[in-house]
N, C-alpha and C positions, 0 to 999 in steps of 0.2 A: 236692569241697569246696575252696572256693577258700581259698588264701594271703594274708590282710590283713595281713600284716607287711611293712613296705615294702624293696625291695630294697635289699642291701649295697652302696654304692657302689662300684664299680671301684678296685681298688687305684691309687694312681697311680705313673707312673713313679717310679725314683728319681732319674732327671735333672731331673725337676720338682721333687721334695722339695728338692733340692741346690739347684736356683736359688733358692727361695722362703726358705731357710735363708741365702743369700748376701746376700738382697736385705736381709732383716732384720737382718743382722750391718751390713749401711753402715745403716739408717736409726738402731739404735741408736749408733752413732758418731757420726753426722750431731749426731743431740740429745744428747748428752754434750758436743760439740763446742760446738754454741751455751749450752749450758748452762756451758760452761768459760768461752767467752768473756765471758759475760752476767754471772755471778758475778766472774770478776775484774775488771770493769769497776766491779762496783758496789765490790768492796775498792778499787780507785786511786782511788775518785770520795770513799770516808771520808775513809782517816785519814790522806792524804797534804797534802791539803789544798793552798790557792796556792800552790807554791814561790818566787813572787816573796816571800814574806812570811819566808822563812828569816830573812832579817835579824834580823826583830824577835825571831824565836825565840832566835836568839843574843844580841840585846840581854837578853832576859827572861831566860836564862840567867845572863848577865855582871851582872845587879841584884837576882840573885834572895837574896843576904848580905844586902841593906837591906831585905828586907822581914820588916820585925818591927818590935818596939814599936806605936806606932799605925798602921800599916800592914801588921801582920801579917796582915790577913785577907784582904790580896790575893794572885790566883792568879796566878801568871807561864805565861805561854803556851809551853806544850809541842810543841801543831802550827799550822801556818801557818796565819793566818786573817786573809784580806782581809776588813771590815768591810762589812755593805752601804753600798752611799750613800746615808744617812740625809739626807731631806727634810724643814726646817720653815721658820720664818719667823725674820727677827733685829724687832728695835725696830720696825720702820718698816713690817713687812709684807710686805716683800722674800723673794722665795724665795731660802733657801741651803742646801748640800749638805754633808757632813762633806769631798767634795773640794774644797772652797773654801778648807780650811785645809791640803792638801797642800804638804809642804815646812816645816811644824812638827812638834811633838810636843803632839798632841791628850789634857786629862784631858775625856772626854765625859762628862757627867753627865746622868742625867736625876731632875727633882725635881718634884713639886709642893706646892702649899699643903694640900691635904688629907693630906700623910702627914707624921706627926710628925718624925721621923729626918732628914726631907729636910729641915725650916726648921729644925732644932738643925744641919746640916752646912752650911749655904750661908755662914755668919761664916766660916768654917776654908776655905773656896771660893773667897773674895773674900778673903783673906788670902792664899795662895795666889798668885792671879794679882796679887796687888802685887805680891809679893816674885818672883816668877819670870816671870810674863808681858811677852813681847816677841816680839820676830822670829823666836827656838827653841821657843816654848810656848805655850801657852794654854788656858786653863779653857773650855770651850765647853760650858754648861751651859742642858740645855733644857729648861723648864717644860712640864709635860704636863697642866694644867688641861683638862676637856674642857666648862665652864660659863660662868665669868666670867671673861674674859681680862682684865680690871683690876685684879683681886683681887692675881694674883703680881706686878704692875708694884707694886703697894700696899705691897707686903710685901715686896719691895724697897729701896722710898723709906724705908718705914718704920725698917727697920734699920737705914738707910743704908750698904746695900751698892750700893757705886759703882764699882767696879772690875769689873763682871762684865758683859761685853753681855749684853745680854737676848736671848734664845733661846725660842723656841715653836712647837707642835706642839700644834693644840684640835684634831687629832685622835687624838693620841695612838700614831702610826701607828709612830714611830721604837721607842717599846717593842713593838711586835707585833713590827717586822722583827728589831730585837734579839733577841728572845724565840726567833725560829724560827732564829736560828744561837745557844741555849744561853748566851744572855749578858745575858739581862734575868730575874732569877727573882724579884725583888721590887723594892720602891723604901725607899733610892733605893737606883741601880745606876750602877757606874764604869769605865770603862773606857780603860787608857791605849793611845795608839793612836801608833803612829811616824808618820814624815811622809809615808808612803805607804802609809796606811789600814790599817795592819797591826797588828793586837792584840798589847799586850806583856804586859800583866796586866789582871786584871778582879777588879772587889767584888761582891756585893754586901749593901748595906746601908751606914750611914756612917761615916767616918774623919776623924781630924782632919789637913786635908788643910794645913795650916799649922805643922805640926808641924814639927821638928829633924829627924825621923824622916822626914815625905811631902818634906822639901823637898832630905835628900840623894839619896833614891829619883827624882825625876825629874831632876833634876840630872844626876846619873849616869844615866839613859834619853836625856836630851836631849845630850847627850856628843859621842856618834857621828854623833847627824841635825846639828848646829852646825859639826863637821868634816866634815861633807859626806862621811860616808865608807859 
């Protein structure tokens, strides 16, 4: 009668068990190792964020007492965050960058004619850059119509806001790039920016940006970029 049960395999050594126990003790190290590496690479890549931007964090810090009254619903920046560089056109059609205005203190706005909030804050915008716009500041406010680009040049002239260059983006692209660094969640959306692209507070939605209230908050922001410091 034959044995159909297939043979016991041969014990194996136990200096084989030991190497094969050796070899497995480095490979799970090995991946723990990259797995160490890999996850803390992704924590410094969060919440550390530029450290060229620490300034601003301190600015946002040191003006964080002025925000209230009409400006209380801005956020003062906690972690460092270099802005992208935000690409549209001025007046003329001209390509310009938000580093074009390096070496002031940027309020960036983005507004269009279709959202209501935006055409009740553009008076308070253009008021604004009267009374504080020059060589330390400036309102850089960019229409983001994506149909008839005569319409916000319209409504403009209309109101007679004359104090505001005119800024545009018919593709709309500067609220997508905002949007993926957490700083465009609706319109309009504000964000003050030091003179080296660096986030000091953010809205959004609108503020009377002419007020006693917004005009000693940037004042006090533009302080330390004026003193060169």
């Amino acid at each position: 009668m034959t044995n159909d049960k297939p043979e016991p395999s041969p014990a194996r050594p136990a200096s084989s068990r030991r190497t094969l126990l050796a070899a497995g003790a480095v490979a799970v190290v090995a991946v723990a190792g990259i797995a160490a590496v890999t996850f803390g690479g992704l924590l410094r890549g969060r919440p550390a964020g530029d450290q060229a931007c620490q300034a601003a964090v301190a600015t946002a810090k040191r003006i964080s007492p002025l925000i209230k009254g009409e400006v209380a619903a801005l956020t003062a920046a906690t972690v460092p965050l270099r802005l992208p560089d935000l690409a549209f056109e001025d007046g003329t059609g001209a390509a310009r960058k938000l580093s074009d205005f390096r070496g002031k203190t940027v309020l960036l706005n983005l507004w269009a004619t279709w959202c209501v909030p935006c055409r009740k804050e553009m008076p308070a915008l253009d008021g604004l850059q009267a009374k504080l716009g020059g060589d330390a500041f400036q309102v850089v406010a960019v229409n983001i119509d994506t149909r008839d680009p005569e319409k916000p040049k319209a409504f403009l002239s209309d109101a007679k806001l004359t104090r505001l260059a005119y800024f545009s983006d018919p593709k709309a692209k500067v609220f997508q790039d905002l949007k993926a660094v957490g700083r465009a969640l609706g319109m309009p959306t504000s964000v003050l920016v030091d003179a080296q692209g660096c986030e000091i507070a953010t809205i959004a939605g609108p503020a009377e940006w002419d007020s006693s209230d917004a005009v000693k908050l940037i004042q006090a922001a533009t302080t330390k970029t004026a003193a060169g410091l």
